[in-house]
C-alpha positions, 0 to 999 in steps of 0.5 A: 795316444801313445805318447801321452802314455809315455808323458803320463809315466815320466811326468807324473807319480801318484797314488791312487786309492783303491784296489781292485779286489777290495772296491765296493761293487756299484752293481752289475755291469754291462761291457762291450768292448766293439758296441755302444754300451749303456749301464742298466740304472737301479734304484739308487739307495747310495754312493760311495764318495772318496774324499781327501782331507789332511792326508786322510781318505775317506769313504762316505757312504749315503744311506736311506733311513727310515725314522719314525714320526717323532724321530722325525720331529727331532730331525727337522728341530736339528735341522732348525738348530744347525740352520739357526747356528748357521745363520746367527755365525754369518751375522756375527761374522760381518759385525765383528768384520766391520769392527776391524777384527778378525773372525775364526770358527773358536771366536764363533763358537765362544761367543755362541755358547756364551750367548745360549747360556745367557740368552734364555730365549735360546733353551730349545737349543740344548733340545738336540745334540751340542755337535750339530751347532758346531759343525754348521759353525764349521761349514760356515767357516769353510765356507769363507776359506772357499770364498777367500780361495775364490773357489766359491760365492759369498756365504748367504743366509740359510732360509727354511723354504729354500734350503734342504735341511740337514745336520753333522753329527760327530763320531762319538754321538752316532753307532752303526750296527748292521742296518740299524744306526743310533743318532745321539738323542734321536734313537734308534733308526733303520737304514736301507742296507749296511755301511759298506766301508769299513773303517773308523767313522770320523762323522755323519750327516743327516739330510733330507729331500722330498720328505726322505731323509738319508744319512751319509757316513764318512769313514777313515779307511786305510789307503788301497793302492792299485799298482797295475800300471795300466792307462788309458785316455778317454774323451768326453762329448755330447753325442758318446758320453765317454769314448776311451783310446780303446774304441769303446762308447758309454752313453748316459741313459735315456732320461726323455721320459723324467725330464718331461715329468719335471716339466709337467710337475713343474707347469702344475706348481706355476698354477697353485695357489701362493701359501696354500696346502696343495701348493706344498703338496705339489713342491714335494712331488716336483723334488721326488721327479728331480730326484728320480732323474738325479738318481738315475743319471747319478747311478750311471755316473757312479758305476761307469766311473768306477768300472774304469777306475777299477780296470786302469790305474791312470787315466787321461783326459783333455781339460775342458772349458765347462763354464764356456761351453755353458754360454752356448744357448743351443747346448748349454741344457745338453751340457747340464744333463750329461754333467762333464764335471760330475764325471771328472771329479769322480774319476778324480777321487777314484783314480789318478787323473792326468788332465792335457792342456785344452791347447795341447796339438794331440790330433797334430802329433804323430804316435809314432815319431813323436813329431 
């Protein structure tokens, strides 16, 4: 391990951007440095997501709002709207591919505002805020640059049952003030708590899962640098989570009791009836368990890696084949609940992460020597 500290040091310079006296808190901690240590898990209202974009960091923070009946009605209509402008790109897209031309978001949104000002079929689109069609031309766009990268499927038509609805709204259609926010034609909404990143917000997205609806918030922060040079290696498993070259253990919580909750939901929508009211009933307490075990293990995911980011500047792992170790039949579910790759990428947007090869002799090499 000493030698991979030494490579780290001499191979790499990078910049990590957070700090440790201005981090935002995830909640309380409990840390053992000899015994296996679990992360208590708390009703999980939001994270904080680190995001890197055009040299820019930002912080997006997932609040809970709380909207009234008829805010509500406003929200499920954008979230239609951004559906319907997603949908009605993609099929312009392929028409103008097999025309021989070469599609773009501006060609999109030129031809979409051409069309909502003809077609008179489309006036309930000028119901909600213009931005929203906009930013789901903007997904759409994104969506195919990942395609092109091989980074992602093809982009599918939306459908109302089986997507979760939400919107983008941009920064001069949405204020914050405390744990009241304003969205653009919608009105005045409470959230759960306040925005914790401090900054300039560059967007929102409201969602909704389960019959709640959250608003998630990206601000432009200024870079925080953590300059304590500190490493570690950690090494990730099924039996411990995360072990670091320390000795210490985090284990995932015991998530027995909301995996069976979904199991049980789940055999209960299998025996109602097609099309019926009982069985949208059931679909909605079947998200709200998903969404219970997805809080809870998240919640986890989200302090530990934070305590780690904030306690070393660099961290070291080993680059692991997810994709293989998902052919396994025996572990595949094992690997899907502990979620390696969730874990990595938030160390990856939290600290500077140096990943070894997967063929990399560390067990075979000697610490001291070298050899």
């Amino acid at each position: 391990m000493k030698k991979l500290i030494d490579i780290l040091f001499l191979l790499t310079i990078l910049l990590l951007n957070l700090a440790n006296s201005k981090r935002i808190k995830a909640g309380p901690l409990i840390y053992s440095k000899i015994a296996s240590c679990q992360i208590p898990s708390y009703y999980y209202r939001g994270p904080v997501f680190y995001i890197k974009e055009s040299g820019k960091e930002m912080r997006s923070h997932k609040i809970r709002i709380y909207p009234n009946s008829e805010q509500e009605k406003l929200m499920t209509q954008s979230c239609g709207v951004a559906r319907f402008a997603y949908n009605w790109g993609l099929n312009k897209w392929q028409e103008m591919y097999k025309a021989n031309l070469k599609p773009t978001f501006y060609k999109l949104k030129l031809e979409f505002n051409k069309e909502k000002k003809t077609n008179k079929d489309l006036i309930w689109l000028y119901n909600v805020s213009k931005c929203i069609s906009e930013y789901a031309l903007m997904d759409l766009s994104s969506a195919f640059s990942m395609f092109f990268k091989k980074i992602a499927k093809y982009p599918r038509f939306k459908k109302r049952k089986h997507s979760n609805g939400s919107f983008s709204i941009a920064n001069d259609r949405l204020w914050v003030n405390g744990r009241v926010c304003i969205l653009s034609k919608i009105g005045k909404v409470k959230l759960a708590e306040e925005l914790r990143p401090q900054g300039k917000i560059m967007k929102g997205t409201v969602s909704t899962y389960a019959g709640k609806w959250w608003l998630s918030v990206a601000v432009d922060t200024s870079p925080l640098k953590n300059i304590n040079k500190k490493a570690i290696g950690i090494d990730l498993g099924l039996k411990n989570q995360i072990i670091t070259s320390n000795g210490d253990k985090y284990d995932l919580p015991d998530l027995t009791k909301e995996i069976n909750k979904v199991k049980k939901e789940q055999r209960c929508l299998s025996k109602k009836q097609r099309g019926s009211n009982n069985k949208l009933k059931q679909i909605i307490k079947l998200q709200r368990s998903w969404l219970k075990y997805t809080d809870k293990k998240n919640d986890w995911i989200d302090k530990v890696t934070t305590m780690l980011s904030n306690k070393y500047q660099y961290i070291c792992l080993e680059t692991l084949n997810i994709k293989g170790m998902m052919k396994n039949r025996r572990l595949s579910a094992k690997f899907q609940q502990v979620s390696l790759y969730k874990i990595i990428e938030e160390l990856k947007t939290k600290a500077s992460v140096v990943q070894i090869d997967r063929f990399f002799s560390s067990s075979k090499t000697c610490s001291s020597c070298g050899y």
